[in-house]
N, C-alpha and C positions, 0 to 999 in steps of 0.2 A: 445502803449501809456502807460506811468508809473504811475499811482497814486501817491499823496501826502500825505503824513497824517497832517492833520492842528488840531488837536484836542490839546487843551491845557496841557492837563493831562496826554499826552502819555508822557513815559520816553525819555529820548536824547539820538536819535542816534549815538552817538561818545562819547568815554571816560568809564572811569571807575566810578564806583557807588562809590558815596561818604557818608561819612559818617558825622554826624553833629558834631558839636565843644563839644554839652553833651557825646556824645558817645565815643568820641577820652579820653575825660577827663576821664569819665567813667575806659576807659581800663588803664589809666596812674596810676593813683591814685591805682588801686585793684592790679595791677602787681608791680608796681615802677618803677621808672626809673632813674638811676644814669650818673651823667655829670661830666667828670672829669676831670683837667687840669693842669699844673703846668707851673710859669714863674720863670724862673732864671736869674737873671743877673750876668757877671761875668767880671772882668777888667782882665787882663792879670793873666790869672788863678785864679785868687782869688775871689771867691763867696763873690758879696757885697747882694744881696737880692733872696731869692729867697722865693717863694708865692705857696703857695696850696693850689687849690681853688677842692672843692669837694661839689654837690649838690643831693640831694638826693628829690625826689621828689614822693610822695606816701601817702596815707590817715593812717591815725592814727595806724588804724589795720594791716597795712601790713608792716608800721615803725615798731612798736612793735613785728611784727613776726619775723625782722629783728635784734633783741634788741637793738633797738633807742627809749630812753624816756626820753632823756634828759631835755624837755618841763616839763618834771616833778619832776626834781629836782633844776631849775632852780627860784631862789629866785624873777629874773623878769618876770616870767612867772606865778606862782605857789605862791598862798598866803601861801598854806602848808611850802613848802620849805622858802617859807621865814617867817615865824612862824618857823620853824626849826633852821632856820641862825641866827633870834633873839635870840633864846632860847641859842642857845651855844656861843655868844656871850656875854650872860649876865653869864652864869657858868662861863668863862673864866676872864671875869671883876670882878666876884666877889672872884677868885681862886685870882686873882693877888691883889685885896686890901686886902687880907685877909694878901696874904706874907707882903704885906708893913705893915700891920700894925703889924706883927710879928716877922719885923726885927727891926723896930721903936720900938716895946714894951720889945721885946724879951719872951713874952708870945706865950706858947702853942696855935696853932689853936684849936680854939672852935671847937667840936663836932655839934652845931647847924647852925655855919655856912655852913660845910661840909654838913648837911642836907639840907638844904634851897638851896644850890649851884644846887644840884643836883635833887631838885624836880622838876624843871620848872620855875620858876617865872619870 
């Protein structure tokens, strides 16, 4: 005669030890993991589209290990950077009224402009 084991808490007979949805993540994120693919479309030889899809999936630190930090110069991501985007965007706006009003006057660029341009403001 075979015994049963009916206890609740014994592990299952069959199959391989799994592991939980934290733990899977856990290992993705600390290693990385990259998904890569490309679609081309082409009519009678001639390339009308073609698509490069590339995913990279990994926690901050192992992006970065990677040198991916694009998140941080990114003006929609990053108030810095865009504090940055603004900053030379106003140098460049104030370079260019400057020309106009230089070609209009045909006065010398001020010296204080060239200053101001270039501190930040």
């Amino acid at each position: 005669m075979t015994d049963i084991d009916t206890r609740r808490d014994a592990p299952p007979a069959h199959g391989p030890n799994t592991s939980n949805l934290a733990d899977i993540l856990e290992r993705v994120l600390d290693k990385g993991i990259v998904i890569a693919g490309d679609i081309k479309i082409d009519l009678l030889d001639i390339e009308l589209l073609t698509i490069r899809l590339r995913l990279f999936v990994a926690s901050v630190e192992t992006a970065r290990k990677a040198g991916i930090d694009w998140w941080e110069t990114d003006p929609a991501l990053s108030s810095t950077a865009a504090r940055d985007e603004l900053r030379d965007e106003n140098r460049r706006l104030r370079e260019r009224v400057e020309a106009l009003e230089y070609a209009e006057n045909g006065d010398a660029p001020s010296a204080r402009a060239k200053d101001t341009a270039g501190a930040g403001t």
